[in-house]
C-alpha positions as CSV (number, residue, x, y, z in Angstrom):
1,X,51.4,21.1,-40.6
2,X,54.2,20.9,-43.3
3,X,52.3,20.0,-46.9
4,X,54.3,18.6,-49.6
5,X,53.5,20.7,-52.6
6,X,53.4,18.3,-55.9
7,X,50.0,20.7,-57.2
8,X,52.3,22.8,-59.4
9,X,50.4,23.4,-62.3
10,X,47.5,25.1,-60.0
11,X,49.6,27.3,-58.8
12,X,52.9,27.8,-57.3
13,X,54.3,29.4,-54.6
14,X,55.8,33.0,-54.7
15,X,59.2,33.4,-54.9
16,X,61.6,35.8,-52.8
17,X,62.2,37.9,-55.5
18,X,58.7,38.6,-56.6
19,X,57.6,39.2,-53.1
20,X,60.2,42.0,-52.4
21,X,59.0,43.6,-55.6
22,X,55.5,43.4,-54.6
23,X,56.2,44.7,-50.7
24,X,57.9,47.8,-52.8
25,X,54.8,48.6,-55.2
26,X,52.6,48.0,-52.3
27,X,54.8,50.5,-49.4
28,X,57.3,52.6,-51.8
29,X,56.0,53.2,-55.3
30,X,52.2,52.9,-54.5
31,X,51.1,55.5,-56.9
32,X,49.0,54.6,-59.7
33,X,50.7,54.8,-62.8
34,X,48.4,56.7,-64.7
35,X,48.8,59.8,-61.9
36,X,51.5,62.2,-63.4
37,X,53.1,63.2,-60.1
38,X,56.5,61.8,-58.8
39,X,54.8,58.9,-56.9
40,X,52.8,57.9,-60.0
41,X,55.4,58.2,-62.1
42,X,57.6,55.6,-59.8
43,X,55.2,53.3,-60.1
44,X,54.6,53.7,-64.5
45,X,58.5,53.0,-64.1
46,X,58.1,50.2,-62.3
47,X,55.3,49.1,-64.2
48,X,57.6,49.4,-67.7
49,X,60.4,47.5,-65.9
50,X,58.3,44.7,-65.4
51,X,57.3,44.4,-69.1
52,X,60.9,44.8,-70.3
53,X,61.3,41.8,-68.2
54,X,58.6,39.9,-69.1
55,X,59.2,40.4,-72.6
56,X,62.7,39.1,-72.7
57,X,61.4,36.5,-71.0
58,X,59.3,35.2,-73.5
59,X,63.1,35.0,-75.8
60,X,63.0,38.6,-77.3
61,X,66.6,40.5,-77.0
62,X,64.5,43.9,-76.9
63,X,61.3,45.1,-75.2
64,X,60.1,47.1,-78.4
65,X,60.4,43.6,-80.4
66,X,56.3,43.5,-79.5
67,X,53.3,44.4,-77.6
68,X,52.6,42.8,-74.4
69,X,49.3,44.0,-72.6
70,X,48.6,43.1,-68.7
71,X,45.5,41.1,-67.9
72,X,44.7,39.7,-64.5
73,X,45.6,36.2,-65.7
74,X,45.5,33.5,-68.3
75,X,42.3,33.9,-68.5
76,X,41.4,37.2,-69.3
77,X,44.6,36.6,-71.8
78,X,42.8,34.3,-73.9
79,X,39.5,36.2,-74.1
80,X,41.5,38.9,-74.9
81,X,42.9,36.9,-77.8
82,X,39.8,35.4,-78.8
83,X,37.4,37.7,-78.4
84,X,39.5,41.0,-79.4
85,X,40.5,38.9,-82.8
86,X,37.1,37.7,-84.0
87,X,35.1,41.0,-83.2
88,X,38.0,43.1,-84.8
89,X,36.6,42.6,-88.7
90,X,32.8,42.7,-89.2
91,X,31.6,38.9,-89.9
92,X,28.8,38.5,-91.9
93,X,27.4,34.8,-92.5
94,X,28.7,33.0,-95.3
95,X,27.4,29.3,-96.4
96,X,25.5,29.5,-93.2
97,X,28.5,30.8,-90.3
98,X,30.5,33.3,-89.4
99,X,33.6,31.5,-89.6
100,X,35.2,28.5,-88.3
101,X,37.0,28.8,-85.2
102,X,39.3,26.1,-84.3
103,X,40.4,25.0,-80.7
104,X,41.9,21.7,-79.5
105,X,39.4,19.3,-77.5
106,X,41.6,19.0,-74.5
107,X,41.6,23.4,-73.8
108,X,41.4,25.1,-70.6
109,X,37.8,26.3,-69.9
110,X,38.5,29.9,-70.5
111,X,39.1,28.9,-74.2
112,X,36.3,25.8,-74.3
113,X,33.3,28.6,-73.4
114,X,34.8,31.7,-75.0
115,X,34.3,29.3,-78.3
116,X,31.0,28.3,-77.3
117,X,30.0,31.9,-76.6
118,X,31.1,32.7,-80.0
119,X,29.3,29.6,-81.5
120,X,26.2,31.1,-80.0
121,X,27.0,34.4,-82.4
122,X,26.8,32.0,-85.4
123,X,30.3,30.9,-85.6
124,X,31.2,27.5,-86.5
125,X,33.5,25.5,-83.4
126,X,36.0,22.7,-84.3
127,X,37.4,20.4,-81.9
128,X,40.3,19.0,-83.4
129,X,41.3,15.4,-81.8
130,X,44.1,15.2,-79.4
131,X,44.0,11.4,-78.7
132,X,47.3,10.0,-76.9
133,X,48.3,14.1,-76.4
134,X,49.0,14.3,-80.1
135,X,47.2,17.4,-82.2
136,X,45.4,15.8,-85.2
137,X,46.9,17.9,-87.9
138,X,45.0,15.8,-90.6
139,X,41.6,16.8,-89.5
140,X,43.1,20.3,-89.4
141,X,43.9,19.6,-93.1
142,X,40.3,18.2,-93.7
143,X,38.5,21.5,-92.5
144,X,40.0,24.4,-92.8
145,X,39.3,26.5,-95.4
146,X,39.2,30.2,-96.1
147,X,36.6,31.0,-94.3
148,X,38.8,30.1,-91.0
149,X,39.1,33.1,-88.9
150,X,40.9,31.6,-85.9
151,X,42.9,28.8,-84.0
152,X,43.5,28.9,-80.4
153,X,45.2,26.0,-79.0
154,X,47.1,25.4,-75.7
155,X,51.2,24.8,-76.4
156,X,50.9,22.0,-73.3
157,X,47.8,20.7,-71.9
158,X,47.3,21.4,-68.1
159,X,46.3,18.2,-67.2
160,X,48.6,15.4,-69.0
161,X,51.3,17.8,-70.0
162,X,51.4,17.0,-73.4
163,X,52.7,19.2,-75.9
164,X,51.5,20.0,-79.2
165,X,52.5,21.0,-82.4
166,X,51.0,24.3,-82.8
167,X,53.6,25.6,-85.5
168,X,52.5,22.9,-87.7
169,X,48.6,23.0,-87.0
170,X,49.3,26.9,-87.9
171,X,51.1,26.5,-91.0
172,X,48.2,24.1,-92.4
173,X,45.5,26.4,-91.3
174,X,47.5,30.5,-92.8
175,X,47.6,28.0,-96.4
176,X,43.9,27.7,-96.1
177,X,42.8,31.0,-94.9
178,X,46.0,33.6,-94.7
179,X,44.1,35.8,-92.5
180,X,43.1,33.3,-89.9
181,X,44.5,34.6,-86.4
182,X,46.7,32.1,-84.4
183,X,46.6,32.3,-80.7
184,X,48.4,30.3,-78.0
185,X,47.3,29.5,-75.1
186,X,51.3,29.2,-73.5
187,X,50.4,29.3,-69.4
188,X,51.6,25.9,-68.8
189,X,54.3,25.9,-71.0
190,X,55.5,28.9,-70.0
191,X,59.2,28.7,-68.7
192,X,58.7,25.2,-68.7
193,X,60.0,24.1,-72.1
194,X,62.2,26.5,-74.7
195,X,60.0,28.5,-77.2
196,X,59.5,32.0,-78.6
197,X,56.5,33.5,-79.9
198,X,58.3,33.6,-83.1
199,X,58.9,29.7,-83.1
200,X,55.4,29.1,-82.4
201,X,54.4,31.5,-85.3
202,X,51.8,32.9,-82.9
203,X,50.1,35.8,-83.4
204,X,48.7,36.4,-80.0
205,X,50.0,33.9,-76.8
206,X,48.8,34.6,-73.0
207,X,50.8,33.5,-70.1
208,X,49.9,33.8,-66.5
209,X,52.1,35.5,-62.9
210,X,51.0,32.6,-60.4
211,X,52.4,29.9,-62.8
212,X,55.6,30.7,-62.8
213,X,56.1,31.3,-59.0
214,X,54.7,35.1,-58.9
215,X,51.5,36.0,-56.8
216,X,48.0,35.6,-58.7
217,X,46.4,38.4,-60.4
218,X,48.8,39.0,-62.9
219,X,48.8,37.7,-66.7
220,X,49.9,39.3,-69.9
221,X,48.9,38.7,-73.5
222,X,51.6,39.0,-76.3
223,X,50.4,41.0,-80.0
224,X,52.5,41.1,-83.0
225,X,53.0,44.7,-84.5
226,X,51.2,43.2,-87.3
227,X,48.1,42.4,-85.5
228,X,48.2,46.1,-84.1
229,X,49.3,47.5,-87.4
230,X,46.0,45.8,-89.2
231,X,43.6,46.3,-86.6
232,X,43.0,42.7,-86.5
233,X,42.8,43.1,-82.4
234,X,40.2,45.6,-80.6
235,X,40.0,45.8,-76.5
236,X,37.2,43.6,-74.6
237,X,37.1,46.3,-71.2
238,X,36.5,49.8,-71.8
239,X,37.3,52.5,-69.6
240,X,40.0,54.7,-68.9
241,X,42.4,53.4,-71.9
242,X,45.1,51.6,-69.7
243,X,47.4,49.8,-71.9
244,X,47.2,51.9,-74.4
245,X,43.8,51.2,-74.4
246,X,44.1,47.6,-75.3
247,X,43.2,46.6,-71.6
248,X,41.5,49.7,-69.7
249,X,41.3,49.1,-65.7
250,X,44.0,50.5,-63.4
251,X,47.0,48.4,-63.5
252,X,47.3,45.9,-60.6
253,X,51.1,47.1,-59.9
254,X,51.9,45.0,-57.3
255,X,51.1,41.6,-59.1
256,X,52.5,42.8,-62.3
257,X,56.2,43.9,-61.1
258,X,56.2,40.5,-59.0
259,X,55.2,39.1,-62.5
260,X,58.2,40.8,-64.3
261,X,60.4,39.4,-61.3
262,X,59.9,36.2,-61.2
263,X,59.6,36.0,-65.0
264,X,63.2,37.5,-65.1
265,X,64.1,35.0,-62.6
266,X,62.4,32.1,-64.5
267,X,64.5,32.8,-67.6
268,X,67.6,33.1,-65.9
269,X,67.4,29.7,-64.4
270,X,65.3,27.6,-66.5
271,X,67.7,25.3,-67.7
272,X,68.7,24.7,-64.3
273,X,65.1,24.2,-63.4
274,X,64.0,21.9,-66.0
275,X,67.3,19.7,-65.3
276,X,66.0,19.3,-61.4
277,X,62.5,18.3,-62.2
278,X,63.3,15.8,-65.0
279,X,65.8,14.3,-62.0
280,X,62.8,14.3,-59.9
281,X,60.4,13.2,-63.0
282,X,62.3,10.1,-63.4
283,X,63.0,9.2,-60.0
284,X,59.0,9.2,-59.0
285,X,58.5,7.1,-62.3
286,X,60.6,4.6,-61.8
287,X,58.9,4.1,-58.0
288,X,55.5,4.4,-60.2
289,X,56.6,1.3,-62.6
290,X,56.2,-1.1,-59.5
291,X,53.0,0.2,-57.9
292,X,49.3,-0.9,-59.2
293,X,49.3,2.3,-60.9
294,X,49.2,3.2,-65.1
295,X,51.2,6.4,-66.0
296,X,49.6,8.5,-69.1
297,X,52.3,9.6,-70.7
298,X,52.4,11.5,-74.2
299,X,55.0,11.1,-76.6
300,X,55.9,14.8,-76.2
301,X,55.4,16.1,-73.0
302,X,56.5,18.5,-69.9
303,X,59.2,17.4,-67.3
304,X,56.7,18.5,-64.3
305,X,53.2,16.9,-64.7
306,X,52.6,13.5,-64.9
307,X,49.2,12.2,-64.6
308,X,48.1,8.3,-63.6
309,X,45.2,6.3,-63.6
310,X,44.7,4.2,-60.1
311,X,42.7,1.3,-60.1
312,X,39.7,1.4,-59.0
313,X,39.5,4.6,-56.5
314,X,37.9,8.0,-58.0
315,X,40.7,10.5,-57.7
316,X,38.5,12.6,-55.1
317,X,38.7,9.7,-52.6
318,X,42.7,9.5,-53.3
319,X,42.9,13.1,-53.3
320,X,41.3,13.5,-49.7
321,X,43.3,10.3,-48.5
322,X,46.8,12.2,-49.8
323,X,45.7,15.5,-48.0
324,X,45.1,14.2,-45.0
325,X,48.4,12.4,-45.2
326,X,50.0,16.2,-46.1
327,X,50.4,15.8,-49.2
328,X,48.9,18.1,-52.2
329,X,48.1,16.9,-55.5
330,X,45.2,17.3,-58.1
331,X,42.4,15.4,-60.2
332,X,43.4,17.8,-62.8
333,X,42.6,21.6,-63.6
334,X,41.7,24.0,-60.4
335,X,39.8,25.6,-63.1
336,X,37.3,22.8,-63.6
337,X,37.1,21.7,-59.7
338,X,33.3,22.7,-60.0
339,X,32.6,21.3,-63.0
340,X,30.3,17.8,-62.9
341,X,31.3,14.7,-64.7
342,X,35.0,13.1,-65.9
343,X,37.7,16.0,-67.1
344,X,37.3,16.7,-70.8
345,X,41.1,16.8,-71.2
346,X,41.2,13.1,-70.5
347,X,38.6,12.1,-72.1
348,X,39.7,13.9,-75.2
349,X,43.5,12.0,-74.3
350,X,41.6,8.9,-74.8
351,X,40.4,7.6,-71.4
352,X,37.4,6.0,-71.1
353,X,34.9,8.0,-68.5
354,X,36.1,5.4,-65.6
355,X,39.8,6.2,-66.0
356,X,39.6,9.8,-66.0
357,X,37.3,9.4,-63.1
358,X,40.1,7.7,-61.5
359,X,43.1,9.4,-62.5
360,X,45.6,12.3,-60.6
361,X,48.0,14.5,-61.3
362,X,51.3,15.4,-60.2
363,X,53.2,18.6,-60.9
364,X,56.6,19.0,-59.8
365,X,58.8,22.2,-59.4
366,X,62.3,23.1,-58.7
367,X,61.5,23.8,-55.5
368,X,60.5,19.9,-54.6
369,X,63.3,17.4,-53.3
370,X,64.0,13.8,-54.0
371,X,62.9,13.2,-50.1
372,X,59.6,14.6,-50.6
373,X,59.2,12.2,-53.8
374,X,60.2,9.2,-51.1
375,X,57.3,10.4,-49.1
376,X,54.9,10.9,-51.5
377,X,55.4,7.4,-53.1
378,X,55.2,5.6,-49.8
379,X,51.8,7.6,-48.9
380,X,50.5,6.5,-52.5
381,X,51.7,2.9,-51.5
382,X,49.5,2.7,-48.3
383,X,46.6,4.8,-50.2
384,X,46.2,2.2,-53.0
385,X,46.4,-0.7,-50.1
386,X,44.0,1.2,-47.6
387,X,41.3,2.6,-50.2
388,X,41.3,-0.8,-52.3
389,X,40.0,-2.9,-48.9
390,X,37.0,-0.1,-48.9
């Protein structure tokens, strides 16, 4: 059966490009990289290609402009960030913590229970307010002080697409406590919307391969020199000192050089991209603003996700409905799919606990077409009339 794909955000589906680079590391260069003979050193080559790439990506003109280290994803990327920033300098208690740590109520799990882990170790957690997608700089301005040690918040939340203002939360926390790491978590936003590093005034930012139409396994975490330079970062897997020892663990080759092709690919056509799916964005709105549906949608947002509330139906029921009709979309985060109770993103959005119990989401890509839009809405139509007689 042919599925119409509007489950972007998930994941998305390979490209060409990164497959043929994948099918080489996997038949031509299958050395590993570490071995110092001619088919190890192919693949160390490729391996280097693919973070010249994926470090241009990110809106550096040279490769050496930074330090990018492979992970197998987003989320080792942000435990990387977190937990090689806070366990870098010795932190003894002061007026009863470790330090505060902020994050944004609306992160992606990987970041939500790295925090708690570390709130467990005696640090002290903030949840800064995100209501209506906006980051509550003021309570930002109310709490931190100089016993800050870190911020980690998302650029765009995975589940309304909203983005924040990261720079800014930044700025107010480095006035309070100059040492404070910044961290982004940038694997929706990623090739999704213009930024740099720079721009952001991040210190560390993960991104993730199966976003951004490579195959999963594959993520990489971005390090200032400075955060080398000081120490302020130390490795979270030991082993065989991979990465210059930042991430030990055989590279996964194959996944990384389809990383650094699609990424390459991403860049090159991401204006091109974004114009298509902001077509597409406002086309299925429009069709949206005459059905018995509520669109939540920030102020600031991304082109490709849209998330709406239905009335009355849990978004499971929907969801099965839509499948069956071949058509995939999502109640939110894959990550969370096993978690109990009402998304935490939403809730921290502003929905009360029966909305985000009956809201979806729908993530869009270059790849989708205004016919498959046509489908979609008229499948929605006949959901919302079939489930609502139930």
């Amino acid at each position: 059966m042919n599925y119409i794909y509007l489950d972007n955000s998930a994941t998305t589906k390979p490209s060409e490009a990164s497959l043929k680079k994948m099918g080489e590391a996997l038949t031509v260069c299958y050395g590993n990289p570490s071995s110092v003979h001619k088919v190890g050193n192919e693949a160390k080559k490729m391996l280097d290609e693919a973070r010249r790439r994926v470090i241009l990506s990110l809106g550096f003109r040279r490769e050496n402009d930074c330090r990018l280290f492979f992970t197998s994803g987003g989320t080792e990327a942000n435990n990387m960030a977190i937990f090689g920033s806070v366990f870098a300098k010795d932190r003894p208690m002061k007026n009863g913590s470790r330090g505060k740590i902020f994050i944004s109520a609306g992160e992606h799990s990987s970041v939500v229970n790295a925090a708690k882990r570390l709130e467990a170790e005696g640090f002290t957690v903030l949840e800064v307010p995100t209501a209506g997608g906006v980051l509550d700089l003021d309570y930002i301005k109310e709490n931190a002080d100089n016993n800050t040690v870190l911020a980690s918040f998302m650029l765009a939340n995975n589940e309304t697409g909203a983005i924040y203002d990261v720079k800014s939360a930044f700025q107010i926390i480095r006035a309070a406590s100059p040492k404070a790491v910044c961290h982004v978590d940038a694997v929706q936003a990623y090739l999704k919307m213009k930024f740099t590093p720079t721009s952001l005034s991040a210190d560390l930012l993960s991104i993730s391969a199966h976003k951004i139409f490579a195959p999963k396994g594959a993520g990489a975490l971005y390090v200032t020199h400075d955060m080398i330079k000081a120490k302020r970062i130390i490795p979270i897997l030991y082993g065989g000192g991979q990465e210059d020892d930042y991430r030990s663990g055989t590279e996964n080759v194959p996944a990384i050089v389809a990383f650094g092709a699609a990424a390459e690919e991403g860049k090159a056509q991401m204006a091109e991209r974004i114009e298509k799916i902001t077509a597409l964005r406002e086309k299925l709105l429009v069709a949206l603003g005459e059905m018995d549906v509520r669109a939540n949608i920030p102020e600031k947002t991304l082109p490709n996700i849209i998330n709406i509330t239905l009335p009355g139906i849990r978004s499971e029921i929907m969801l099965n409905y839509l499948s069956g009709e071949g058509i995939c979309i999502s109640a939110g985060s894959a990550c969370s799919t096993h978690s109990s109770g009402p998304s935490h993103a939403l809730l921290a959005y502003g929905l009360p606990k029966d909305e985000a119990d009956t809201s979806v989401r729908i993530s869009l890509s270059h790849e989708n077409t205004a016919e498959e839009i046509d489908t979609f809405i008229s499948a929605l139509s006949r959901g919302l009339q079939t489930l609502a007689k139930k």
